[in-house]
C-alpha positions as CSV (number, residue, x, y, z in Angstrom):
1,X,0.6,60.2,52.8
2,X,1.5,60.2,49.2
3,X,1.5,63.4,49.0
4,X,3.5,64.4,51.6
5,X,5.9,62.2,50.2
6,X,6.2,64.2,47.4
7,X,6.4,67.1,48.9
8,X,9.2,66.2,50.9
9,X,12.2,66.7,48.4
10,X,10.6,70.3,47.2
11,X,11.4,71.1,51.2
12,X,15.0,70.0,51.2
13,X,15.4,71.2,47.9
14,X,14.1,74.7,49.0
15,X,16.3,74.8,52.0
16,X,19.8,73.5,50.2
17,X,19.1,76.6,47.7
18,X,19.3,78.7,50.8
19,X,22.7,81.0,49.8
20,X,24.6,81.3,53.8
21,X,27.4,84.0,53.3
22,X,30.8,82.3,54.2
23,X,32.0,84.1,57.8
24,X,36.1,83.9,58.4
25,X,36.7,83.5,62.3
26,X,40.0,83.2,62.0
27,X,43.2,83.2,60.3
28,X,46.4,81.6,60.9
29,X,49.2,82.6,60.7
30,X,48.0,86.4,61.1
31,X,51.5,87.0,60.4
32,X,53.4,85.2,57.9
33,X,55.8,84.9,54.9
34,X,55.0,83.4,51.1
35,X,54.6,80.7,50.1
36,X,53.6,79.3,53.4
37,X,50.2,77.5,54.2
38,X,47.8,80.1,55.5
39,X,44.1,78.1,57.2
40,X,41.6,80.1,57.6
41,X,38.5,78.7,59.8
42,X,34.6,79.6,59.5
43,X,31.8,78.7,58.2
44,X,29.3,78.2,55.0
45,X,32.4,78.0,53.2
46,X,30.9,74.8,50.8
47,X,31.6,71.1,51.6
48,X,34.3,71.7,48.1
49,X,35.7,74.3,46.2
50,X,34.2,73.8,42.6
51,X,34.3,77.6,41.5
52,X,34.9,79.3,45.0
53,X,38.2,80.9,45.8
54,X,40.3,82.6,47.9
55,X,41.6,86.2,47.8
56,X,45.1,87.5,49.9
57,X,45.8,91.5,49.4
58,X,43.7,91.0,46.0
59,X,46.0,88.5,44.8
60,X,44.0,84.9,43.4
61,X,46.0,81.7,44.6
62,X,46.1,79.3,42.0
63,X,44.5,75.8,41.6
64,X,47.2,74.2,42.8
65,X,47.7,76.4,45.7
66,X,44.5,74.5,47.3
67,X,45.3,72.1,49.9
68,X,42.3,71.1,51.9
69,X,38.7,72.8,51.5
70,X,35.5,72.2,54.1
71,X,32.4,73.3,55.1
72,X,34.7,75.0,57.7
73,X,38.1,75.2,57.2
74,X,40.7,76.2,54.0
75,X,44.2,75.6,53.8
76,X,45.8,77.2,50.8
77,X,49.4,78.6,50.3
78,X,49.9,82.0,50.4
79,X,51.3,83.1,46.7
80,X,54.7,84.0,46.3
81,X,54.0,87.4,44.7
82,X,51.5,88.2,47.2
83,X,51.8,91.1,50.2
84,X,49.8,92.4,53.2
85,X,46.3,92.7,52.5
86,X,42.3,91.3,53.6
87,X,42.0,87.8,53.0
88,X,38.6,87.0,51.9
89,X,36.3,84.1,50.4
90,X,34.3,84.0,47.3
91,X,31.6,81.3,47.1
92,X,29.5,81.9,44.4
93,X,28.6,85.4,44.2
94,X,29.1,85.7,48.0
95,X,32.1,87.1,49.7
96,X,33.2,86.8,53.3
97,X,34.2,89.1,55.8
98,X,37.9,89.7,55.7
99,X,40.9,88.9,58.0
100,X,44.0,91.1,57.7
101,X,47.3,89.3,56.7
102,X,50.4,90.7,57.0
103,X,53.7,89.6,55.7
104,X,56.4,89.4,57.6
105,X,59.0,90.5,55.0
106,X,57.7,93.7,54.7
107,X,57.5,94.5,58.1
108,X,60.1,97.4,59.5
109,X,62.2,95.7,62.3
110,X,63.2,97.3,65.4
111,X,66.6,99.5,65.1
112,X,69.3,98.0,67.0
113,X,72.3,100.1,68.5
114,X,72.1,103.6,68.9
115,X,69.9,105.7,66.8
116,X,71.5,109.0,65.4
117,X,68.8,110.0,63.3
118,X,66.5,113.7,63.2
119,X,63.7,111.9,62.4
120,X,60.8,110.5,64.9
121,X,61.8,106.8,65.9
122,X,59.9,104.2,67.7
123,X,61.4,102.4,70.7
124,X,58.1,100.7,71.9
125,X,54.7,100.4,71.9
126,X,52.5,99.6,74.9
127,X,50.3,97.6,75.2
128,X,51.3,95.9,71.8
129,X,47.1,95.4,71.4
130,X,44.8,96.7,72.3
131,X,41.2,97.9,71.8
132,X,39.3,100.8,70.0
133,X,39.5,103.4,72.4
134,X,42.0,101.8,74.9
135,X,45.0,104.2,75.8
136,X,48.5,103.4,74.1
137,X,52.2,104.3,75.0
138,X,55.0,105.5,72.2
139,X,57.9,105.5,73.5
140,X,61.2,106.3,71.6
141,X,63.0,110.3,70.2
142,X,62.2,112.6,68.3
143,X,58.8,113.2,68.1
144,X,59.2,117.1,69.3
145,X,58.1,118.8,72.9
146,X,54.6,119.0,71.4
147,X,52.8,117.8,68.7
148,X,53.2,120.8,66.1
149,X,50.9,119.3,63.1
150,X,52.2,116.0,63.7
151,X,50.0,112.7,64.5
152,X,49.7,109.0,65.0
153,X,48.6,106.7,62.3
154,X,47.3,103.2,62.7
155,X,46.6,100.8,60.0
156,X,43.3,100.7,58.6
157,X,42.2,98.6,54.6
158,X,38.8,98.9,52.1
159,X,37.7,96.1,50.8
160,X,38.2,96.2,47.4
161,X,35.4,95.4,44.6
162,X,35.5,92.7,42.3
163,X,36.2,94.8,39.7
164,X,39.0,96.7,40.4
165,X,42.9,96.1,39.0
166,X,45.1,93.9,41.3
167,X,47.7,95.9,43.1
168,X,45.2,99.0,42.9
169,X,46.0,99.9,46.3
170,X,46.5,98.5,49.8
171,X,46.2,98.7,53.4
172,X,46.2,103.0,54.6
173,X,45.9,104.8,57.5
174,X,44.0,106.2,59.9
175,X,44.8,108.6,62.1
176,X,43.9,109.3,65.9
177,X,40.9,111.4,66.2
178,X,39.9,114.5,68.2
179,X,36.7,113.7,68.0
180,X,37.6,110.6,70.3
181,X,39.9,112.8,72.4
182,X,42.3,110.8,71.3
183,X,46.1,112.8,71.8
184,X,46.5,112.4,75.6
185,X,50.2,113.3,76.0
186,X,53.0,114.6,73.1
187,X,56.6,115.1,74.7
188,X,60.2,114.5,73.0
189,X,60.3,111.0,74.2
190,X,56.5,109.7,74.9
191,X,53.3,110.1,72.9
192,X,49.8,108.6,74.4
193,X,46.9,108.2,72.3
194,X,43.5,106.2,72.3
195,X,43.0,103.8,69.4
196,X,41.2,105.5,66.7
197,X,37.5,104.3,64.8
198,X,38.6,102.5,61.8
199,X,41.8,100.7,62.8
200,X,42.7,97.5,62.4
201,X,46.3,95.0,62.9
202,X,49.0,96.1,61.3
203,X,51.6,99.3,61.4
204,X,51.5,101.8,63.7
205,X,53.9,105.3,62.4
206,X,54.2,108.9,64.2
207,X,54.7,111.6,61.4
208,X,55.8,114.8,62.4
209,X,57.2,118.2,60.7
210,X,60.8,116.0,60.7
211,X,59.8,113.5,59.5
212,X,57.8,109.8,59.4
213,X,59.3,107.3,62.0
214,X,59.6,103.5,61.2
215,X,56.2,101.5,61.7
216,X,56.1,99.0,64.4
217,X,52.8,96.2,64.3
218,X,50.2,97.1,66.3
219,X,47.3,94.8,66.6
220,X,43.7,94.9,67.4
221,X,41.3,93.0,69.6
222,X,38.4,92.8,71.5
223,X,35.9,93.9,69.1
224,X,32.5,92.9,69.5
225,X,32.1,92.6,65.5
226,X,33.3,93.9,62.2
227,X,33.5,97.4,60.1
228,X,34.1,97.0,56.1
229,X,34.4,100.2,54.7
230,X,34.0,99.2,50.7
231,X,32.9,100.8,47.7
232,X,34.6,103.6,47.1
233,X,33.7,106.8,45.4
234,X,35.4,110.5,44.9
235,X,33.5,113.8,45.2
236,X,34.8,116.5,43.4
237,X,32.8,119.5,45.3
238,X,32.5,123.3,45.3
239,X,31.1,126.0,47.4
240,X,31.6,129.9,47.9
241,X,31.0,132.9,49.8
242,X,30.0,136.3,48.4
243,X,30.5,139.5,50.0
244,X,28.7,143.0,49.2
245,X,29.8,146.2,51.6
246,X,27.4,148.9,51.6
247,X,28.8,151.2,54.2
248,X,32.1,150.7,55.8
249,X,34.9,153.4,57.3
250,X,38.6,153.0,59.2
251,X,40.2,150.1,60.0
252,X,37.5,147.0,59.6
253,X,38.5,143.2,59.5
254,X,35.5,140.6,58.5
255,X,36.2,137.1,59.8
256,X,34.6,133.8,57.6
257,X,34.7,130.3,58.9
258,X,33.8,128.2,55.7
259,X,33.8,124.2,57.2
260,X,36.5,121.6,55.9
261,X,34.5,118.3,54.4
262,X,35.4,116.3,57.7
263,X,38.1,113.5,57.6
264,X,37.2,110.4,59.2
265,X,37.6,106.4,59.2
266,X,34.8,106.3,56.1
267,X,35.6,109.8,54.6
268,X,39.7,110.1,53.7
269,X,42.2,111.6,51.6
270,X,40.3,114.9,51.6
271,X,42.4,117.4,49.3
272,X,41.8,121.2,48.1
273,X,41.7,121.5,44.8
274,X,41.5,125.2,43.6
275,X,40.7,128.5,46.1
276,X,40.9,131.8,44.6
277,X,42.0,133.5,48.3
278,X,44.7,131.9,50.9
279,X,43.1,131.2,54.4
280,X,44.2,133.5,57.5
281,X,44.3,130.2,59.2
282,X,44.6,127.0,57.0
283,X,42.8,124.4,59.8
284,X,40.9,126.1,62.6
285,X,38.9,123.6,64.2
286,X,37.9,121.8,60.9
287,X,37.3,125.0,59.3
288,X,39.4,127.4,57.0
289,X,39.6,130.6,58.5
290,X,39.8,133.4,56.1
291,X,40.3,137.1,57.3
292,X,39.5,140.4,54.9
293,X,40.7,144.0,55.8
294,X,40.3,147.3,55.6
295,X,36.6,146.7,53.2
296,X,35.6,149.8,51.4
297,X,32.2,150.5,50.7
298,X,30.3,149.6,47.6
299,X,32.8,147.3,46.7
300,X,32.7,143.3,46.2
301,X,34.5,140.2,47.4
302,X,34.4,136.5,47.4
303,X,35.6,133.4,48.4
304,X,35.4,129.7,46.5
305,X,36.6,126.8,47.4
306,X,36.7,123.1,45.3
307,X,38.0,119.8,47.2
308,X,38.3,116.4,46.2
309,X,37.0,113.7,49.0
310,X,36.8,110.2,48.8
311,X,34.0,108.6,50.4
312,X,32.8,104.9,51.5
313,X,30.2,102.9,52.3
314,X,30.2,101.3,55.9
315,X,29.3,98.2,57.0
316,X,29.0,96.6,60.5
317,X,28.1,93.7,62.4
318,X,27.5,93.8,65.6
319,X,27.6,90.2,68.4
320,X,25.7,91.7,70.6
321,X,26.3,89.1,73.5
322,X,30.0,90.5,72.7
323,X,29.5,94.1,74.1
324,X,30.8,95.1,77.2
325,X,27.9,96.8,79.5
326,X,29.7,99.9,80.7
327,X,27.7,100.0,83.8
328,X,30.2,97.4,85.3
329,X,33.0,99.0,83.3
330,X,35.3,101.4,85.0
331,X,37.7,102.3,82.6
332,X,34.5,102.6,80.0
333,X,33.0,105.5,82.3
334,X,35.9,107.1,82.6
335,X,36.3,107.2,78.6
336,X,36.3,111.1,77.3
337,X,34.3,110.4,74.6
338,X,31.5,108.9,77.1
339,X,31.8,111.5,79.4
340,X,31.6,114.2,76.6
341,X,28.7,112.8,74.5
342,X,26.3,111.5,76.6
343,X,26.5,115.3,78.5
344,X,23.5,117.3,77.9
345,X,23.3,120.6,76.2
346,X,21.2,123.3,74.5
347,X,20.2,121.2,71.1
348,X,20.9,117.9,72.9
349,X,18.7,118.0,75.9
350,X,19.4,114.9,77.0
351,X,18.3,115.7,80.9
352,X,14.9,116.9,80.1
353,X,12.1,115.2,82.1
354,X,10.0,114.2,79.2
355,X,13.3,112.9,77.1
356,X,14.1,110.8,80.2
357,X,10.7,109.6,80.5
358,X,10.0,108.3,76.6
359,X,13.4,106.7,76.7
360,X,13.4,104.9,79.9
361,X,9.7,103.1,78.9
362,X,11.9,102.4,75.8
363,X,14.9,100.6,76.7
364,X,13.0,99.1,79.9
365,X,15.5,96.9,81.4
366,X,18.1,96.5,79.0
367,X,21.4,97.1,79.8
368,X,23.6,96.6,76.7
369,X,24.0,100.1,74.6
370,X,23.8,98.9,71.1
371,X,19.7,96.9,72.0
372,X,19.4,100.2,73.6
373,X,20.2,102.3,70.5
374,X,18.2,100.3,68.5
375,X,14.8,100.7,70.7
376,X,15.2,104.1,69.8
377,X,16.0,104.4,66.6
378,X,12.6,102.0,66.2
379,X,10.6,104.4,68.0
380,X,12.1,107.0,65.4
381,X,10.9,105.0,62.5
382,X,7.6,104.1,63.9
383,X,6.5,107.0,66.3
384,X,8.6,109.7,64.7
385,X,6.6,110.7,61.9
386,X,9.8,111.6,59.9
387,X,9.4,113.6,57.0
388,X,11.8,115.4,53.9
389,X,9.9,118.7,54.4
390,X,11.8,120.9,57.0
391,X,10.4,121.4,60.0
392,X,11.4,124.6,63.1
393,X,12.1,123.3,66.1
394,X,14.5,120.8,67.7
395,X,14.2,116.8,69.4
396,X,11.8,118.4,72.1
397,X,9.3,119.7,69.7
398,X,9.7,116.7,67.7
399,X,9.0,114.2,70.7
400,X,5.8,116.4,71.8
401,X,4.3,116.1,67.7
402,X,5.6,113.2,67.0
403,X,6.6,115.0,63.7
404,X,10.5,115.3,62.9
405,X,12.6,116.0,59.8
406,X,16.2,114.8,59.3
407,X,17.5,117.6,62.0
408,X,15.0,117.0,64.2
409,X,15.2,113.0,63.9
410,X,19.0,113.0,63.8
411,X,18.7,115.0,67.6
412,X,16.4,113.1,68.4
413,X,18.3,110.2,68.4
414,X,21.1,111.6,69.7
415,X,19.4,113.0,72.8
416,X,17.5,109.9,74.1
417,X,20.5,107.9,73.6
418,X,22.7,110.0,75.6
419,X,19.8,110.0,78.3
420,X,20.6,106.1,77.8
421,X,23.7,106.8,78.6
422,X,24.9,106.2,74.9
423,X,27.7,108.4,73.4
424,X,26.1,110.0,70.4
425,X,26.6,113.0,68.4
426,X,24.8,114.3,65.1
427,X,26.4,114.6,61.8
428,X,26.0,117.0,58.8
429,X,26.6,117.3,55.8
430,X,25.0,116.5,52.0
431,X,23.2,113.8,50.3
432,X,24.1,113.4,46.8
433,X,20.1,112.3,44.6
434,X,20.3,110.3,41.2
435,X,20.5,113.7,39.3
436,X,23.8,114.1,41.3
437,X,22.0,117.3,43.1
438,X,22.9,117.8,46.6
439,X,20.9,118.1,49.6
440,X,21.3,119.3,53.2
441,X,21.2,116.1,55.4
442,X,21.5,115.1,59.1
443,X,22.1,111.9,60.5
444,X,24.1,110.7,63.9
445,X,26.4,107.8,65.0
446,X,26.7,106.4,68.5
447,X,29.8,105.0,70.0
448,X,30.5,101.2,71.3
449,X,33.3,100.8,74.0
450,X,35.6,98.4,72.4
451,X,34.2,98.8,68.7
452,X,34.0,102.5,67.4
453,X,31.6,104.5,65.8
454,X,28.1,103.5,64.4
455,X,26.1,104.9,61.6
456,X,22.3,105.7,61.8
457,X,20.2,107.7,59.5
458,X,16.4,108.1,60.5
459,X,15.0,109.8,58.0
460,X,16.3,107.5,55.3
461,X,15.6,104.5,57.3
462,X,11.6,106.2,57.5
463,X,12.1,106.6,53.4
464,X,12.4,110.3,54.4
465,X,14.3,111.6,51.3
466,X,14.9,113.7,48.6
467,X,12.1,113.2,45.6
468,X,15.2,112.0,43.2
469,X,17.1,109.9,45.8
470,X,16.8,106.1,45.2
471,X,15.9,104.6,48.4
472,X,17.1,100.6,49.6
473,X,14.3,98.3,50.1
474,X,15.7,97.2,52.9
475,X,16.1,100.9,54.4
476,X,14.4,100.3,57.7
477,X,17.0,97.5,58.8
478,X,19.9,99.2,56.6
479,X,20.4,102.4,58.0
480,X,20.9,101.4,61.6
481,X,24.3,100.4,61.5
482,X,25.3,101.0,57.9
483,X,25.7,103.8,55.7
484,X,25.3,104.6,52.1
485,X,28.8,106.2,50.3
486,X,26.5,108.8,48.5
487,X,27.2,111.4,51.0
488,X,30.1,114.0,52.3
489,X,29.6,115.0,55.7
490,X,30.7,118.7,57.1
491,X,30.3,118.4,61.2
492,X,30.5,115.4,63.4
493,X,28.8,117.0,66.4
494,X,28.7,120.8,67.5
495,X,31.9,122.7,66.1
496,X,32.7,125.6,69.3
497,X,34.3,127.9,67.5
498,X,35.8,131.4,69.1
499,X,35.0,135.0,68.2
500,X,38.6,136.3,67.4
501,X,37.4,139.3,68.8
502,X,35.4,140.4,71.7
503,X,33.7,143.4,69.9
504,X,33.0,141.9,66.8
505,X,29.6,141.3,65.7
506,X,28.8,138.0,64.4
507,X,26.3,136.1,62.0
508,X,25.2,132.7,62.6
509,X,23.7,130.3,60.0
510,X,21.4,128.0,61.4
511,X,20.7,124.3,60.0
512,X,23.0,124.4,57.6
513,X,25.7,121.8,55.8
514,X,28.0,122.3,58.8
515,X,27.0,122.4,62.3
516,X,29.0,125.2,63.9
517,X,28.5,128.4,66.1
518,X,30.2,130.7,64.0
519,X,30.0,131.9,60.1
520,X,30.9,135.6,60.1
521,X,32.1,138.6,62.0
522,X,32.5,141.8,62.0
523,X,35.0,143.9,63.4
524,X,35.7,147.7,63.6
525,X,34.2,150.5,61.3
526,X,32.4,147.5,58.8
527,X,28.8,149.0,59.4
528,X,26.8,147.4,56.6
529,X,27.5,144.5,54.3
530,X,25.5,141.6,53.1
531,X,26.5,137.8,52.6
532,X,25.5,135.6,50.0
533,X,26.4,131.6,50.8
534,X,26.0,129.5,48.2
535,X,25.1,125.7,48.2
536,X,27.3,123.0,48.1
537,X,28.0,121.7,43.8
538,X,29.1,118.4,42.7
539,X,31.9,119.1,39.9
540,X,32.4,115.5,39.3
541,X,32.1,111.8,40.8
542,X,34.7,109.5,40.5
543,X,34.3,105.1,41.0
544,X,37.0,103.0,42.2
């Protein structure tokens, strides 16, 4: 009895040493003005302040800003120097999710009296929230009788690290995506759109050739968790094409389609920073298009290419009791992005007996997609036999050995969750190793009505990697739902491109950084040449 006695206190004392992350459910006001009293309500944020603070848009409050501190609520007044920005806590060296505040003197009011103005202008937005993926009305002048380069932004923020400057930036933008089949309608008076991956409450804009039109707030809801896209890091890269003609007569034309690094929620700001040649067509389906005429033989030509991308690491979490089951969902089945990438096709044959078969003793009688997803990416880790070393083949091969390498595994997933019924594509690109070399890589993300787009990587998650590449120790749980910032991705999905013409003869690179049908072709009296691709260089890496 004694000693149990004495055991006692080492029991509570291990359990009150147990570090809880604070969680913010909600702040109030989400809109405000300064120097008014901001509460923000959660949990595990400490029964007192002692060193623990508050950050809103990056700005500290100070001491005497503190009003009231619990376990699960914080009143503090907002700073009067402050602006829009995440609000987040800091309780020892753990920091909250963040809530977006936005203040109410910087935001654009709605023009009264007649508008005059060439540029696009907002009237109204319908619904004024709305959910990721959920249709939304413009309505105002302006915005041209198609969309002509122009697109619709909605707010999206990074959380910053502890380290970086005050003021060093604040909330951006994302745009609506193609990927998500997102531009529905474009007209001189009416845009619809669906609410891009990545965005979050704040200002909604329309930019177009004549100009930006006046935000208006948009805000978000309905999402079944968070996304923090943090730690940010910039890629200076390189990459080029060289051309040799052996034999060539008359009029000839060679066609090259050298992929774009691809611009999404976690991968932004994406610029060019040198070419030596002017494309033919500057954005062709996430490529540059570059055209070369009238080749002579035995001569020599070439095309390079340097860009400057800024990258992030993503973060979710997921309430999965949260998720709406699309089964009982009509507005969910008749999504475009379901009804595209849950389709079958050639490398994702998501209708094949034996894929159906595997995946329905998988997911058994579950219903909600993201338990679904994770089954299978699981069975991936533990059945998959996933590997570094590249293996031929595609997810049917893989499923019959049980032996897959990051194409294989990233198809893999893709195709049994589609035969879930799980939109999912795969995604290309490069993996950047601890000597800063870069790798060909393949991973995937499956959509969440309601939430977006989620990150998976296999092969890392089975510790399949390059020699040099320092793995997590928590890989197995990390890469299903997160993703690292030490990659640049090329494709998300297939890119269908079209043969600009219908004699030419074309070249197709398989497995590569980019995903796409089409590399070269040939047209007219270009009889023999030879191609030399080279592998994508890291020129520099830049931290926030």
């Amino acid at each position: 009895m004694r000693r149990l006695f004495l055991f006692f206190p080492f029991i509570l004392l291990f359990f009150s040493c147990i570090d809880r992350q604070p969680r913010i459910h909600l702040i109030s006001p989400r809109i405000g003005i300064m120097g008014e009293v901001l509460t923000i309500t959660g949990e595990n944020f400490g029964a007192t302040r002692e060193e623990s603070y508050v950050t809103i848009g990056g700005i500290t409050p100070t001491t005497s800003s503190y009003i009231e501190w619990t376990d699960t609520r914080i009143l503090v007044r907002i700073p009067e120097f402050g602006d829009s920005g995440l609000v987040c806590v800091y309780r020892g060296n753990r920091k909250s999710n963040s809530a977006l505040f936005s203040n109410r003197s910087t935001m654009p009011q709605t023009i009264q009296g007649e508008y005059t103005g060439i540029e696009p202008n907002i009237l109204s937005i319908e619904p004024p929230a709305g959910a990721v993926g959920s249709v939304v009305t413009i309505r105002g002048s302006g915005f041209g009788a198609s969309r002509e380069g122009g697109g619709v932004f909605f707010a999206w923020d990074a959380q910053l690290s502890p380290s970086a400057p005050t003021g060093v930036s604040g909330p951006g933008s994302v745009e609506v995506s193609e990927t998500e089949f997102g531009y529905e309608l474009w007209s001189e008076r009416e845009i619809r759109v669906r609410v891009p991956d990545g965005a979050i409450g704040g200002n909604l804009t329309v930019h177009t050739p004549r100009g930006n039109a006046r935000p208006m707030f948009f805000d978000i809801i309905g999402k079944p968790g968070t996304k923090t896209y943090k730690d940010k890091r910039n890629y200076a890269i390189s990459y080029a094409v060289d051309i040799r003609v052996q034999e060539a007569e008359g009029p000839n034309r060679l066609y090259l389609w050298l992929p774009q690094p691809v611009n999404s929620a976690s991968q932004r700001n994406i610029r060019i920073l040198s070419r030596n040649v002017e494309p033919f067509i500057e954005n062709y389906r996430g490529t540059s298009l570059f055209q070369m005429q009238n080749l002579e033989s035995n001569t020599a030509a070439g095309i390079s290419l340097s860009y400057l991308v800024e990258v992030y690491t993503v973060e979710t979490d997921i309430r999965t009791n949260s998720i709406t089951i699309a089964s009982g969902n009509t507005a969910s089945l008749a999504s475009p992005v379901r009804a595209a990438y849950t389709a079958p096709s050639s490398r994702i044959p998501s209708d094949d007996p034996r894929i159906k078969e595997q995946t329905a003793a998988l997911i058994g009688r579950e219903q909600n997609p993201y338990i679904r997803a994770q089954r299978i990416y699981e069975y991936l880790l533990t059945k998959g036999g996933i590997q570094w070393e590249e293996l031929a083949g595609g997810p049917l091969e893989a499923l019959e050995e049980k032996k897959a390498d990051p194409y294989r595994a990233a198809l893999l997933f893709c195709t049994m969750a589609r035969s879930a019924g799980i939109p999912a594509i795969p995604v290309s690109g490069v993996l950047l190793d601890r000597n800063r070399m870069l790798s060909r890589h393949y991973w995937a993300e499956f959509w969440i009505d309601g939430f977006g787009w989620i990150p998976v990587d296999p092969a890392l998650g089975a510790g399949a990697a390059p020699p040099s590449f320092i793995l997590r120790a928590d890989r197995a749980n990390y890469y299903f739902g997160n993703l690292d910032n030490q990659r640049i991705s090329f494709s998300r999905g297939f890119t269908t491109l079209s043969h600009m013409d219908p004699r030419g003869r074309v070249a197709v690179r398989e497995r590569d950084y980019a995903l796409q049908n089409l590399w070269e072709e040939a047209v007219g009296g270009l009889e023999s040449y030879s191609s030399l691709w080279s592998d994508v260089t890291i020129n520099g890496v830049y931290y926030q």
